[in-house]
C-alpha positions as MATLAB code, in Angstrom:
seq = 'XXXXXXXXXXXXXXXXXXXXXXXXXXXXXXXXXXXXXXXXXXXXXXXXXXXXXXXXXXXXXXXXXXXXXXXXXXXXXXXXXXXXXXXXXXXXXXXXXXXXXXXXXXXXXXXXXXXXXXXXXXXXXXXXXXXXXXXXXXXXXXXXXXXXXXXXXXXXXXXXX';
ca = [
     -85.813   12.499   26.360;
     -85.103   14.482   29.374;
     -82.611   12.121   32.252;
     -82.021   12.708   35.788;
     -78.559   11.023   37.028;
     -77.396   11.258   39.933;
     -74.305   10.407   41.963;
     -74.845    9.408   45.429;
     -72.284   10.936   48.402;
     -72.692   10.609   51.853;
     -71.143   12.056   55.000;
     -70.408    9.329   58.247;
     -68.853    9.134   61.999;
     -65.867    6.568   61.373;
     -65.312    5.126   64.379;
     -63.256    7.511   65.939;
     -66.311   10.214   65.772;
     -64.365   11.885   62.747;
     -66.977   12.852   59.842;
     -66.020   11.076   56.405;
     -66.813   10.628   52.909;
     -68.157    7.489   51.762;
     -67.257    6.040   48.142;
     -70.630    7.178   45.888;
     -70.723    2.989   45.193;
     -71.427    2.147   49.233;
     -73.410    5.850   49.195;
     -76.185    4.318   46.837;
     -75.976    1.003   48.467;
     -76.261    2.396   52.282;
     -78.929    5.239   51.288;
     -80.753    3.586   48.470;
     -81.509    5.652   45.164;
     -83.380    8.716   46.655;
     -83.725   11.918   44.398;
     -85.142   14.646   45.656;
     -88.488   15.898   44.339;
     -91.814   18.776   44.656;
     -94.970   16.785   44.491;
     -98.044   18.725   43.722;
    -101.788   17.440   43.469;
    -102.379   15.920   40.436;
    -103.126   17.689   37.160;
    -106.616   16.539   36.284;
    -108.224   16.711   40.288;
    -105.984   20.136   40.020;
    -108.211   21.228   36.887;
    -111.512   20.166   38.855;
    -110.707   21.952   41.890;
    -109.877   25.408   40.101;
    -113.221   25.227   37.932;
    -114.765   24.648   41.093;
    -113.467   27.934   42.388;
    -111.560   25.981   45.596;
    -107.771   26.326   46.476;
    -105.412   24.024   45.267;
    -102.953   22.332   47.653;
     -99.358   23.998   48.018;
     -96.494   21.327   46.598;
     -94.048   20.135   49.388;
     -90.669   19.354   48.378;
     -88.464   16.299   49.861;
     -87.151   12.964   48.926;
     -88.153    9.969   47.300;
     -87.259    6.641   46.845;
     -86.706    4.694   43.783;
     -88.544    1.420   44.814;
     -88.465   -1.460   41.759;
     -89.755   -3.969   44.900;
     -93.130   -1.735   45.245;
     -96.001   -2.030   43.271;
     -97.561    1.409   43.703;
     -96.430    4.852   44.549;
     -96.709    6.266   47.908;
     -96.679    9.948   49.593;
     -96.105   10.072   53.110;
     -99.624   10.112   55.271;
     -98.302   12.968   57.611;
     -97.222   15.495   54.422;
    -100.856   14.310   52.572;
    -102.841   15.379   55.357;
    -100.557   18.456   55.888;
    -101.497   19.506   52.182;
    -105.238   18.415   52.371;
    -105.348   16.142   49.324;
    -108.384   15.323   48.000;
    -109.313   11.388   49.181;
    -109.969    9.997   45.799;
    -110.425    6.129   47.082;
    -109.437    3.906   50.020;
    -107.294    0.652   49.495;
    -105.115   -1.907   51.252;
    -101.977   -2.287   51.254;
     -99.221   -4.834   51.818;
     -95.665   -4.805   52.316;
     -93.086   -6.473   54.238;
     -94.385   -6.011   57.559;
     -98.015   -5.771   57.305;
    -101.084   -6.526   55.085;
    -104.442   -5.495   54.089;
    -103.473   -2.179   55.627;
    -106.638    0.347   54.439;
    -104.815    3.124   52.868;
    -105.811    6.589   51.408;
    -105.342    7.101   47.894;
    -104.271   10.562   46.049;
    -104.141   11.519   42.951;
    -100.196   12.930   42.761;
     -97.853   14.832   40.434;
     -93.777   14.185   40.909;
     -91.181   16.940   39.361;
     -87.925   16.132   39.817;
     -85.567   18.485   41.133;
     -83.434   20.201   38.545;
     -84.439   18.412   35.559;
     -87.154   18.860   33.421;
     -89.167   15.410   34.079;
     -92.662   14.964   35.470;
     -94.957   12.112   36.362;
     -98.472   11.469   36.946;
     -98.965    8.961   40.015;
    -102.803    9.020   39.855;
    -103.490    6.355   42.739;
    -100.798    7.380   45.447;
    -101.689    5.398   48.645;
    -100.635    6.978   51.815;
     -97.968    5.630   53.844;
     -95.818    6.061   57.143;
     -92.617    7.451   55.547;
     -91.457   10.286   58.216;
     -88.933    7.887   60.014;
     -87.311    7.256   57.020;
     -86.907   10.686   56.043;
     -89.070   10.291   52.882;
     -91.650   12.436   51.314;
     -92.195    9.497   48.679;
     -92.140    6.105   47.447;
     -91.517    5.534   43.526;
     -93.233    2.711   42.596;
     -93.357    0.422   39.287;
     -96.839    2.222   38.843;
     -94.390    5.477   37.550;
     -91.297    3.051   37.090;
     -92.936    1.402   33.716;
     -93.561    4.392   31.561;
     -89.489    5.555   32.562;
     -85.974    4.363   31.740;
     -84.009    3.099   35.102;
     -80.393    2.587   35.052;
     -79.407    1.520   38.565;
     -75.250    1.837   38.112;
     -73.862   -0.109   41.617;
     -70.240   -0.290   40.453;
     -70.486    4.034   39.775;
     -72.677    4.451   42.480;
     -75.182    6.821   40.195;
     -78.462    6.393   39.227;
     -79.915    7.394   35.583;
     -83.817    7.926   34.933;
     -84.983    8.768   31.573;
     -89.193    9.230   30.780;
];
């Protein structure tokens, strides 16, 4: 079973200006357990595309977020478009600050950098992630077929699929 772990650093302006380094236990907790990722179009809309003799989406690279609070996986609407992804369905969405939202949906494949794990997210809804610097939300959709091992006191992250 292939894992991804992770310990999270991070860089900050004390309050004198002066850049320092943050314990990896208040890096995970400020930043949240991002890991950076290539998402591709998924494998089976990949397959229909090539027998139909069209071009396949190029995979963009960026980060995600490990999200236990959402339901569903999300790519960011701007990155989608910028890829042309097939529109396999339209839904609503909810969160926090909005609801019923109509939504694009994608079918999606997620490697994880520098480990040999990838996941099928085949009903990725679109969503505004550019000001938080994501390419990706990793929902419980992907969450329940992996192993999660969210480590506060270490500040590192495990994932095993």
């Amino acid at each position: 079973m292939p894992n991804l772990h992770v310990q999270y650093a991070l860089r900050v302006k004390d309050a004198k200006g002066n850049l320092v380094d943050l314990p990896p236990q208040q890096a995970l907790a400020q930043r949240g357990p991002v890991v950076q990722v290539t998402i591709s179009l998924g494998t089976a809309m990949a397959q229909v595309l090539q027998q139909q003799g069209k071009p396949i989406p190029a995979p963009v690279s960026g980060l995600a977020l490990i999200d236990t609070g959402a339901t569903g996986t999300c790519i960011n609407t701007d990155q989608a478009e910028a890829m042309g992804l097939p529109v396999i369905d339209v839904g609503k969405m909810s969160s926090a600050t909005h609801e019923d939202e109509p939504s694009n949906i994608h079918p999606i494949k997620i490697e994880f950098v520098g480990v040999p794990i990838t996941v099928e997210a085949e009903r990725a809804m679109c969503a505004k992630l550019t000001k938080f610097g994501l390419l990706a939300i990793i929902g419980r959709d992907v969450l329940q077929h992996c192993n999660l091992v969210y480590n506060g006191f270490a500040g590192t992250i495990t994932l095993s699929v």
